[in-house]
C-alpha positions as CSV (number, residue, x, y, z in Angstrom):
1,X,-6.9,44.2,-33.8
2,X,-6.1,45.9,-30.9
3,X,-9.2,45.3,-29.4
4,X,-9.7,42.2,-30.2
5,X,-6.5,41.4,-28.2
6,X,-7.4,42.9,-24.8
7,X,-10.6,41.4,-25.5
8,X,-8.7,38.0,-25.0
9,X,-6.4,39.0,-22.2
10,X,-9.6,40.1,-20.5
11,X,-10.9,37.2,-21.0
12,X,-8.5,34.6,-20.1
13,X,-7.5,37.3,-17.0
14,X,-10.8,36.7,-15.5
15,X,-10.7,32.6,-16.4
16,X,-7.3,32.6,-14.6
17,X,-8.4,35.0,-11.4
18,X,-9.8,33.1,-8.9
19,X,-7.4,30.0,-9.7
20,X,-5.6,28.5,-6.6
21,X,-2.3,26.4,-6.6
22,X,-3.2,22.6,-5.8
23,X,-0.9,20.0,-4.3
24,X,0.1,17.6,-6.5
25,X,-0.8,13.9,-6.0
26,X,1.9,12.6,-4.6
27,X,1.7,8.2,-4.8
28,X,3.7,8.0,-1.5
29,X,2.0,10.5,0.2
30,X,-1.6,8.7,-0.7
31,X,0.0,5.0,0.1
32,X,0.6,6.9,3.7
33,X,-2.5,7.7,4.2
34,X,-3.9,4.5,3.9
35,X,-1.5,3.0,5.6
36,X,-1.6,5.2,8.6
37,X,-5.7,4.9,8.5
38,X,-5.4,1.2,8.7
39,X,-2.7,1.4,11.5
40,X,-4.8,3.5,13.7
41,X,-7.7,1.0,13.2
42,X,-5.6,-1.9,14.3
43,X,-4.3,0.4,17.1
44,X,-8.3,1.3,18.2
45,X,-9.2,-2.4,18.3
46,X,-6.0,-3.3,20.5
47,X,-7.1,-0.3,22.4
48,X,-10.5,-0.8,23.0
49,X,-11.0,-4.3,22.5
50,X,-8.0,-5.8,23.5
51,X,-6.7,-8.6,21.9
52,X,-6.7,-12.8,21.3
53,X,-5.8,-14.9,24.3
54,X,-2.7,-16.5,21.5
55,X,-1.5,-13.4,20.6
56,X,-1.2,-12.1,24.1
57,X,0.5,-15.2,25.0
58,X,3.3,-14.6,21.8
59,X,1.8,-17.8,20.1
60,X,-0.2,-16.3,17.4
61,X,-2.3,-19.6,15.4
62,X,-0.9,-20.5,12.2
63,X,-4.7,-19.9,10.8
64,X,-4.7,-16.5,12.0
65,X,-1.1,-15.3,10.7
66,X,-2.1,-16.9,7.2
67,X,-5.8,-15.6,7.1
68,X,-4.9,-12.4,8.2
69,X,-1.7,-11.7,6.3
70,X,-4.2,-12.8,3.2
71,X,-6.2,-10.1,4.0
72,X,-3.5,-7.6,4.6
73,X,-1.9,-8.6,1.0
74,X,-5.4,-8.0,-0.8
75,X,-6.4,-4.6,1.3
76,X,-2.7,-2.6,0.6
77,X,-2.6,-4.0,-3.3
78,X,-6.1,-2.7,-3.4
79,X,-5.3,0.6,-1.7
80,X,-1.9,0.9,-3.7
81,X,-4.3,0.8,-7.1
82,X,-7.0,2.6,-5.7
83,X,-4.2,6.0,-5.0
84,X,-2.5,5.3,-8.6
85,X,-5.7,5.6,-10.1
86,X,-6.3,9.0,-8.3
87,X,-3.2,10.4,-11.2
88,X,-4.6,8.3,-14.3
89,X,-1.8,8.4,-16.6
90,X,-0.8,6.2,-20.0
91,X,0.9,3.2,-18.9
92,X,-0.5,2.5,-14.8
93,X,-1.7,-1.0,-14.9
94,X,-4.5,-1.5,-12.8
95,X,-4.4,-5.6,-11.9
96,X,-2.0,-5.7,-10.2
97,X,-4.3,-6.7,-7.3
98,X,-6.0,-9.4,-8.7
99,X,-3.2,-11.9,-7.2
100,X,-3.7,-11.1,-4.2
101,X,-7.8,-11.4,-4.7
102,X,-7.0,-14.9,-5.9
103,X,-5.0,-16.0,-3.0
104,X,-7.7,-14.4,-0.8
105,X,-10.1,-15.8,-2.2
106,X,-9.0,-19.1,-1.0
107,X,-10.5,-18.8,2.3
108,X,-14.0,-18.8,1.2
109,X,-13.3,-21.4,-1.4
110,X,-12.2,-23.4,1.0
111,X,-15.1,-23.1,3.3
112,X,-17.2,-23.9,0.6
113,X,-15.7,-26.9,-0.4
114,X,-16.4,-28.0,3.2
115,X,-19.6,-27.2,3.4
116,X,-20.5,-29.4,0.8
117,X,-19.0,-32.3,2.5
118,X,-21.3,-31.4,5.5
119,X,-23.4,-28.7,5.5
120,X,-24.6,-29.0,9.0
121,X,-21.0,-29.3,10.7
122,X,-19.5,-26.5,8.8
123,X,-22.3,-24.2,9.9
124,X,-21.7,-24.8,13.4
125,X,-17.9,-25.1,13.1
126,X,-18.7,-21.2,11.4
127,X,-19.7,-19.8,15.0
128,X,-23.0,-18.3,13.5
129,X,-23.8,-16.7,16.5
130,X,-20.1,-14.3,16.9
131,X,-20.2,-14.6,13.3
132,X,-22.1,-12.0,11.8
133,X,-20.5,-9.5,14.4
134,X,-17.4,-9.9,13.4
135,X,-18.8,-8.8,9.6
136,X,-20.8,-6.2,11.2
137,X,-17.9,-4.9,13.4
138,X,-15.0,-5.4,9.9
139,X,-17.5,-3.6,8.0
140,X,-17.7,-0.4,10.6
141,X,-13.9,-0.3,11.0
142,X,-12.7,0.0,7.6
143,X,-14.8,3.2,7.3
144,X,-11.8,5.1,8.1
145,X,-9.5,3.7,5.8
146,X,-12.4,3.9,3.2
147,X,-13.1,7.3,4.0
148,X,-9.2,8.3,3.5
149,X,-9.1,6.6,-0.1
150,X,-12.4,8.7,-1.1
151,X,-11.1,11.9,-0.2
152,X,-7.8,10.8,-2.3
153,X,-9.7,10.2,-5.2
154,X,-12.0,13.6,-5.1
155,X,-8.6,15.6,-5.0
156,X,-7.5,13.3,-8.0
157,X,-9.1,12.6,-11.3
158,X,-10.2,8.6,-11.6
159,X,-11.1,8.0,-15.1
160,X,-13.3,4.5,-14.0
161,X,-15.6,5.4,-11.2
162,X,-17.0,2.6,-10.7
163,X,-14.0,0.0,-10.6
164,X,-12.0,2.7,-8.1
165,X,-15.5,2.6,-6.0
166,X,-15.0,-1.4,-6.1
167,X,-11.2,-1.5,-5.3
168,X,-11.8,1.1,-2.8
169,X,-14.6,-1.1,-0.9
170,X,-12.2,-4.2,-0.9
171,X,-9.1,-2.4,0.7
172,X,-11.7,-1.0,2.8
173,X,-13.1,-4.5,3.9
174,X,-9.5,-6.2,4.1
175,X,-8.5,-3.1,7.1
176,X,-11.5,-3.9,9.1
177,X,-10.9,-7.7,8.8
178,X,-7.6,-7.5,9.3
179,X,-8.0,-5.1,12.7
180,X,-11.0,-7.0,13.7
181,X,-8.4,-10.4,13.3
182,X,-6.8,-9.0,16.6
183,X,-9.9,-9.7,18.7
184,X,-11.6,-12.2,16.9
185,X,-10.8,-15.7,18.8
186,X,-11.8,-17.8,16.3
187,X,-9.6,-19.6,13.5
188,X,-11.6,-22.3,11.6
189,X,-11.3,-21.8,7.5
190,X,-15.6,-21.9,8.0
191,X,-15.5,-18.9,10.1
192,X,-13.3,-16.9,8.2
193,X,-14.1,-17.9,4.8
194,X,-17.5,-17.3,5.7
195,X,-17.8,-14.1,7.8
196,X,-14.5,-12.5,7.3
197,X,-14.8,-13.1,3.8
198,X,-18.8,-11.9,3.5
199,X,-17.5,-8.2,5.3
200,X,-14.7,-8.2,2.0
201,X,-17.5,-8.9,-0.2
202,X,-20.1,-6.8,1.1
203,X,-17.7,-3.4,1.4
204,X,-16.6,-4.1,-2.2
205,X,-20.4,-3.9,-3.3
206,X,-21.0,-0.8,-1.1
207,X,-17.7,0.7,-2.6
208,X,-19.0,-0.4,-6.2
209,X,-22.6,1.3,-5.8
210,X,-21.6,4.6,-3.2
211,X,-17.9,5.7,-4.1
212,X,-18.6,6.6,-8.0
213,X,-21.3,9.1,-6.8
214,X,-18.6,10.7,-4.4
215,X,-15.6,11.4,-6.7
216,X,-17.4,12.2,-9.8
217,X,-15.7,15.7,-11.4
């Protein structure tokens, strides 16, 4: 009996041996994260790439407050999901965001409405020609804020991969849209629902296929 007992302490001695404490997840201290990664991204295009002629003058367009606070709303209620799911526990609700997807998703519903009226119009009134660098350019700055939620969820334990991956590629999208806003002169709903929106869709997709591979455990 003996034996068998320091048998098991030798055993669960060496399980227990090369165990280091871990932080806990803190929700506050993940929410901070984000928020400082989107910060500094606004902060980087203001930096680098100045700003809109309106916003420089302290008249900011009505389109642009409402677009980009629509974008704002979706990318933090995304975020805020995307670090509770990092501590999965009985009870988190997980929809929480899907408000603010709907009113988002207004924009490109919009645009679509008018280009049925006129297809020809709305694609010019879209600014083809600055508009796929504005996706390309949203896309390539909410990498960092992206980036910041992956490495939250790798130290936590997400229990559905793939719908963190997705949330993760929409707050993602929303930060670089909604840094990229402060450059980006132009305001009609067929340039934002259409290219603004397409950078949202296209980082959700990316965060949907790439993240799960990233924070399995």
């Amino acid at each position: 009996m003996n034996a068998m007992r320091t048998d098991t302490e030798n055993l669960i001695s060496g399980l227990v041996d090369e165990l280091q404490p871990v932080r806990p997840l803190r929700f506050w201290r993940g929410l901070g994260l984000a928020l400082a990664a989107m910060a500094l991204t606004v902060i980087m295009v203001v930096t680098l790439g100045g700003v809109r002629p309106d916003l420089a003058a302290g008249r900011p367009d009505a389109m642009f407050l409402i677009a980009s606070g629509l974008f704002l709303l979706l990318g933090l209620a995304a975020a805020v999901t995307v670090v509770v799911m990092g501590s999965p526990r009985v009870g988190n609700s997980h929809d929480g965001w899907r408000w603010a997807a709907a009113m988002a998703g207004l924009l490109p519903l919009a645009a679509l409405l008018l280009a049925l009226g006129d297809f020809h119009a709305a694609w010019i009134a879209s600014e083809p020609e600055h508009g796929l660098l504005c996706t390309v350019y949203s896309l390539g700055l909410g990498l960092l804020t992206g980036a910041m939620l992956v490495l939250w969820l790798r130290r936590g334990a997400p229990t559905s991969p793939g719908y963190a991956g997705l949330l993760t590629g929409i707050a993602a999208g929303c930060a670089g849209v909604f840094a990229f806003s402060f450059a980006c002169p132009f305001d009609s709903i067929m340039h934002i629902g259409l290219w603004h929106g397409l950078a949202v869709a296209v980082s959700a997709f990316a965060g949907w296929l790439i993240v799960p591979r990233l924070v399995r455990w």
